[in-house]
ZAKEFI-600437 format. One record per residue: z, y, x of N, C-alpha, C in turn. Coordinates in steps of 0.2 Angstrom, whole numbers, padded with zeros to 4 digits, always signed. Example, Ala and Ser with C-alpha at 12.3 -4.5 7.8 and 13.67 -1.06 7.14 Angstrom:
BEGIN
+0039-0028+0066+0039-0022+0062+0039-0016+0066
+0035-0011+0064+0036-0005+0068+0039+0000+0064
This chain:
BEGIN
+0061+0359+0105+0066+0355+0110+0063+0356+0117
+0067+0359+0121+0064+0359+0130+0066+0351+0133
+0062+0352+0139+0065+0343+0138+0062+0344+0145
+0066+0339+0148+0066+0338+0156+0066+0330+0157
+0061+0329+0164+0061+0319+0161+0065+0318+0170
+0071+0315+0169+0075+0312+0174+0075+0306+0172
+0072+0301+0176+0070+0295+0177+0071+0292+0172
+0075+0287+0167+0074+0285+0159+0077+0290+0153
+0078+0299+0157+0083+0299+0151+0078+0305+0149
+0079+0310+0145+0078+0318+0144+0083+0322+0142
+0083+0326+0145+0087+0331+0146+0086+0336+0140
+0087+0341+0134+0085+0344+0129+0092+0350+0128
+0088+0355+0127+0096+0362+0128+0094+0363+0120
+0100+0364+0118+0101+0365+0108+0108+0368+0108
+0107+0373+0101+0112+0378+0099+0118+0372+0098
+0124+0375+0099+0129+0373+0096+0129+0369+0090
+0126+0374+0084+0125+0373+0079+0123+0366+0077
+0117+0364+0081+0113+0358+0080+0116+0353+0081
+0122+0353+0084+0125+0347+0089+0127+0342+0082
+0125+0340+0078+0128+0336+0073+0125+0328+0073
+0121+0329+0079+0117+0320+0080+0122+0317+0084
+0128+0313+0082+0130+0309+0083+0130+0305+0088
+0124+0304+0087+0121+0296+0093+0117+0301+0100
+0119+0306+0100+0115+0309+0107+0121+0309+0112
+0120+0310+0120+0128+0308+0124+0128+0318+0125
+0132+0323+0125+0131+0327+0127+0135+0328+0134
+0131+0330+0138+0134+0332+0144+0137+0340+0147
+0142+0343+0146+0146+0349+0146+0146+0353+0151
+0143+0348+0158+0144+0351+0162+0137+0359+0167
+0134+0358+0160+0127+0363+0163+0129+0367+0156
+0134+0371+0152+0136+0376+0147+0136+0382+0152
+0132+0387+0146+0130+0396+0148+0133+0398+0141
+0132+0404+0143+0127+0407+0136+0122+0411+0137
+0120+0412+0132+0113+0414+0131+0111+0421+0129
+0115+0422+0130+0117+0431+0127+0116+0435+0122
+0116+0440+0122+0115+0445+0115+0109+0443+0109
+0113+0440+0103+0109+0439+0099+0109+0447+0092
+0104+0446+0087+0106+0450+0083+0113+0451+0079
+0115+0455+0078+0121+0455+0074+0127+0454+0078
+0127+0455+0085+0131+0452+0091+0134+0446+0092
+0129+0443+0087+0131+0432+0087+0129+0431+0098
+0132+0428+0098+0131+0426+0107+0133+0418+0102
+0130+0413+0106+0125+0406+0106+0128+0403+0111
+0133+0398+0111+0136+0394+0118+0129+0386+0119
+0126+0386+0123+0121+0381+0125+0123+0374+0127
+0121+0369+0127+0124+0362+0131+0119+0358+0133
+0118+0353+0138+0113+0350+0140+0114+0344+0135
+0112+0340+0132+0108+0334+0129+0105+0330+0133
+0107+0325+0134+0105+0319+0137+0102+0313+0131
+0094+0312+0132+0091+0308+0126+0089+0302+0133
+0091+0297+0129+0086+0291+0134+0080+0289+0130
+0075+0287+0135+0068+0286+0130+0070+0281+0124
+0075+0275+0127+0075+0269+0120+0078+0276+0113
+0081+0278+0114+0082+0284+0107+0078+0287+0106
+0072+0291+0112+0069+0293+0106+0063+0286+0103
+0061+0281+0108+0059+0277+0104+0061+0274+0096
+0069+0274+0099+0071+0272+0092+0071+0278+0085
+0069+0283+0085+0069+0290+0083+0066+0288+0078
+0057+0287+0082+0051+0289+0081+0050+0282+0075
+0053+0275+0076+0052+0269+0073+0056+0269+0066
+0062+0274+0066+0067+0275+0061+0064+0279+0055
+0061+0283+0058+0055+0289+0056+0050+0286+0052
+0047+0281+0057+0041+0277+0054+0044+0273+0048
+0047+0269+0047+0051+0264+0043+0051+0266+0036
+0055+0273+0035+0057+0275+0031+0051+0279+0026
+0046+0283+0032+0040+0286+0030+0036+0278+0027
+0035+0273+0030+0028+0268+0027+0034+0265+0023
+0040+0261+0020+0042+0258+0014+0046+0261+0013
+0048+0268+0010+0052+0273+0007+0056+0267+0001
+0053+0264-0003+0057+0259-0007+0062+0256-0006
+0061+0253+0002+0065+0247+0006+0070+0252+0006
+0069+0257+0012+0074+0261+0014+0075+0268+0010
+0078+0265+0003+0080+0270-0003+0086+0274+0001
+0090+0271+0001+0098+0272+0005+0101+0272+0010
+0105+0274+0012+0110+0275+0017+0110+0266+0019
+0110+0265+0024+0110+0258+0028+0113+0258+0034
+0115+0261+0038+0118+0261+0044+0113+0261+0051
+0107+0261+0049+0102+0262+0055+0099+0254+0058
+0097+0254+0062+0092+0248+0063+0099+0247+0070
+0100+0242+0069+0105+0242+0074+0103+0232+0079
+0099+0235+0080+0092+0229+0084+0087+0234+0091
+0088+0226+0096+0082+0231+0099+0075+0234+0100
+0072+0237+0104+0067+0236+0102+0061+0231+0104
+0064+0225+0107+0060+0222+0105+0058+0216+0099
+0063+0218+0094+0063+0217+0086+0056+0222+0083
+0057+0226+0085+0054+0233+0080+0051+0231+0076
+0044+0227+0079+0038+0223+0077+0040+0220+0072
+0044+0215+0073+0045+0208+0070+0049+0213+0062
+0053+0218+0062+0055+0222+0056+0049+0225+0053
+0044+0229+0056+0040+0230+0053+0036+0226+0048
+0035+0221+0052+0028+0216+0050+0033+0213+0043
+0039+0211+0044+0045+0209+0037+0043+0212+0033
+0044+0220+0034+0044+0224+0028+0036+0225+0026
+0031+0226+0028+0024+0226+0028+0025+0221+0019
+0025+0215+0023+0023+0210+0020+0029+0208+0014
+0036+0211+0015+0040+0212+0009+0037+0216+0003
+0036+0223+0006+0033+0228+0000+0025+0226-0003
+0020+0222+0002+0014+0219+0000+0014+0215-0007
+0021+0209-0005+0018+0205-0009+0023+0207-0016
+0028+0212-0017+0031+0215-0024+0027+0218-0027
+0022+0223-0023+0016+0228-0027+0012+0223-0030
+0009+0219-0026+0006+0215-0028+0006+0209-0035
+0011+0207-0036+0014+0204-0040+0015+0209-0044
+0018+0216-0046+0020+0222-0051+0012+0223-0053
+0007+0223-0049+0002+0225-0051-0004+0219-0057
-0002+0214-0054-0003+0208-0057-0001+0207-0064
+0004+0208-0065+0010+0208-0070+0007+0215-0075
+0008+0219-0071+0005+0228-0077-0004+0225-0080
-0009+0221-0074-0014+0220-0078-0014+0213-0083
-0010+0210-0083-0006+0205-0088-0004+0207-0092
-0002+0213-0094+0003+0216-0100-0003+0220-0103
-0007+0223-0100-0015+0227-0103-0021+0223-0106
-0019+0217-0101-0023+0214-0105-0024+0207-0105
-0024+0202-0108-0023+0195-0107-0024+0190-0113
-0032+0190-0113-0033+0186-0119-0034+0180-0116
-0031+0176-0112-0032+0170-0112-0024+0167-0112
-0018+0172-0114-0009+0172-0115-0007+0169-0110
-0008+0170-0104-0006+0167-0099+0001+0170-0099
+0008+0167-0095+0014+0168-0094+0011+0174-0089
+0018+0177-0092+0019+0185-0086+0022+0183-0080
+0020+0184-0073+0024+0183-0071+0031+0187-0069
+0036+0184-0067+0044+0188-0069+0044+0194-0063
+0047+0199-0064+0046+0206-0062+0052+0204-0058
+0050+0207-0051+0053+0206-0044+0057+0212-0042
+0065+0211-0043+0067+0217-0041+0066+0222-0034
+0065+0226-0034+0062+0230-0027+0070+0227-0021
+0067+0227-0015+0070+0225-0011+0073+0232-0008
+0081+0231-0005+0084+0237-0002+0086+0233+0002
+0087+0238+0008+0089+0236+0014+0096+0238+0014
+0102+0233+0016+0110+0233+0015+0111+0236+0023
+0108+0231+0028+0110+0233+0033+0106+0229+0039
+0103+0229+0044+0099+0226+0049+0101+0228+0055
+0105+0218+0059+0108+0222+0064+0109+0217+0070
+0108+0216+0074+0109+0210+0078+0116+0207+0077
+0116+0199+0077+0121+0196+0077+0123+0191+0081
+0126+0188+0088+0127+0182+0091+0119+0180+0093
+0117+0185+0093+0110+0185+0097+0101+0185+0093
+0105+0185+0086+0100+0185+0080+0100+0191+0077
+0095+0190+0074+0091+0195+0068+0095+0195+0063
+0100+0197+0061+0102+0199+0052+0097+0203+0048
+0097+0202+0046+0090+0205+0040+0097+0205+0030
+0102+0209+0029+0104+0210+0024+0099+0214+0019
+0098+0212+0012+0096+0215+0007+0099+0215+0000
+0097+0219-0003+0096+0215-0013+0091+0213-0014
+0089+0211-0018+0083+0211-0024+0082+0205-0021
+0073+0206-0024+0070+0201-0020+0070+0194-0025
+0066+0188-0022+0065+0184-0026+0067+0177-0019
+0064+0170-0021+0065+0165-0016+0060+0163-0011
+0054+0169-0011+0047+0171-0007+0050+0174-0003
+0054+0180-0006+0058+0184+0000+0061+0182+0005
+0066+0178+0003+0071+0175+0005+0068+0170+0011
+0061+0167+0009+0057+0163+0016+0056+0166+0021
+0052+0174+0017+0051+0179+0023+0055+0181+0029
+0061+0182+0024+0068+0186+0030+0069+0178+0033
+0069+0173+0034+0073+0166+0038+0066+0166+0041
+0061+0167+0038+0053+0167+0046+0055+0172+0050
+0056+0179+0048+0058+0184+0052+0064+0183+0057
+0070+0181+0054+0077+0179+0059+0075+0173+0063
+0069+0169+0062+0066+0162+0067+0062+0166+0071
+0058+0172+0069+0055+0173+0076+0058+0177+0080
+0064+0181+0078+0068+0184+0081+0074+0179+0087
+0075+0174+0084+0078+0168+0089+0073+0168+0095
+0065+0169+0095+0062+0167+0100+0061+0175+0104
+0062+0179+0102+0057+0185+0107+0064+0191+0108
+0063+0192+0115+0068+0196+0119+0070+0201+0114
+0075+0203+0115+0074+0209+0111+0075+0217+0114
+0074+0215+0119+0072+0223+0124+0066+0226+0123
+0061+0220+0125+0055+0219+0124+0048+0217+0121
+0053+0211+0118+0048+0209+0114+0043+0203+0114
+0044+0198+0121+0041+0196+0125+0045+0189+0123
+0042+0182+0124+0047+0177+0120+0052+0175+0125
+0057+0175+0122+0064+0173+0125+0069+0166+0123
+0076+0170+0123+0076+0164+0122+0086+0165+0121
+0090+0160+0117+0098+0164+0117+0101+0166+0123
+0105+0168+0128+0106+0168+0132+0116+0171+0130
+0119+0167+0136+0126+0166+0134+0131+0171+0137
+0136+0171+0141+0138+0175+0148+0139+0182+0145
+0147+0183+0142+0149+0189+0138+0144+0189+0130
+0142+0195+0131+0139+0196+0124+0132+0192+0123
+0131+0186+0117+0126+0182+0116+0119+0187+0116
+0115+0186+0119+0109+0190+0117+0101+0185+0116
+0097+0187+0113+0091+0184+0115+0086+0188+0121
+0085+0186+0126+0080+0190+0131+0076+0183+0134
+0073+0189+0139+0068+0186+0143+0071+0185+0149
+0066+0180+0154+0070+0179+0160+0071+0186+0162
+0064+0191+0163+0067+0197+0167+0073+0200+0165
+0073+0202+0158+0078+0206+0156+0083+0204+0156
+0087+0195+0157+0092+0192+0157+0096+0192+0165
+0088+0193+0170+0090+0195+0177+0093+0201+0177
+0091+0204+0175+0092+0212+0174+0103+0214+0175
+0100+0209+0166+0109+0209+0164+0114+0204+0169
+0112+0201+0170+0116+0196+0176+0118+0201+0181
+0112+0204+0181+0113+0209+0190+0118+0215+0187
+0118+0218+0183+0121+0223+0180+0128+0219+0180
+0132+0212+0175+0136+0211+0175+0138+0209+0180
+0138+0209+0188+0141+0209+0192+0142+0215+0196
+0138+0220+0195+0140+0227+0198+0145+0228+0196
């Protein structure tokens, strides 16, 4: 990817072909071609506009999937939260897929072996991720599975998410005036200034 840094965004040229990412803005107005390829295919070019919060959120999407492939089995709709949630998701899921392995593991050396007959304990269905998305200023945290440990976890997680910006990450607070968000004062200046331009 060639990539050019204009103040928060990158710029990136991609074949036509590639053009399948959705969530990129494409701007039409810097189109060539690229001339003579083999077989006399000619290539029509377009500018790609990426802002750093997408590739950040790229890179996080990426990570997610690659460290709890269990969580995120399926199609979910994407992390639809800011970044400064990311943290507070990961640490959820860290600590989601910790304490299932760990109990399945408990449970397998219980089954191999247990001469003092102790009760098994009941086998935790794997947690999938339905959807996670900001709501009226909070953390939604939708799943299956799970047990009523989990269930503590995700309401720790949407309580610390009530407290911390979600741009940033920094502790905040609800904030009202159009769309409910959770921020910071900075960031809440920011949007106030923004909503009267």
């Amino acid at each position: 990817m060639i990539g050019l840094m204009k103040s928060k965004t990158t710029a990136c040229v991609v074949n036509d072909f590639m053009m399948s990412l959705p969530h990129l803005i494409i701007s039409n107005d810097k189109e060539w071609l690229s001339g003579y390829k083999p077989h006399g295919i000619v290539q029509k070019k377009r500018e790609i506009i990426v802002s750093e919060e997408e590739i950040e959120y790229e890179k996080f999407s990426e990570e997610m999937h690659t460290a709890f492939p269990k969580i995120f089995v399926r199609p979910f709709g994407g992390f639809a939260i800011g970044p400064g949630w990311y943290q507070i998701i990961r640490s959820l899921c860290r600590n989601i897929q910790s304490y299932i392995d760990s109990r399945d593991c408990h449970r397998l050396s219980l089954m191999k072996s247990n001469p003092m007959n102790r009760a098994l304990p009941e086998q935790i269905e794997q947690v999938t991720v339905d959807q996670i998305k900001e709501k009226f200023g909070g953390l939604r945290f939708y799943y299956s599975g799970g047990d009523e440990k989990i269930d503590g976890m995700v309401t720790m997680a949407e309580s610390w998410a009530a407290h911390t910006c979600e741009t940033c990450g920094k502790p905040g607070k609800s904030r009202e005036g159009g769309w409910i968000r959770t921020l910071c004062d900075e960031h809440e200046a920011e949007r106030q200034k923004q909503m009267k331009e």
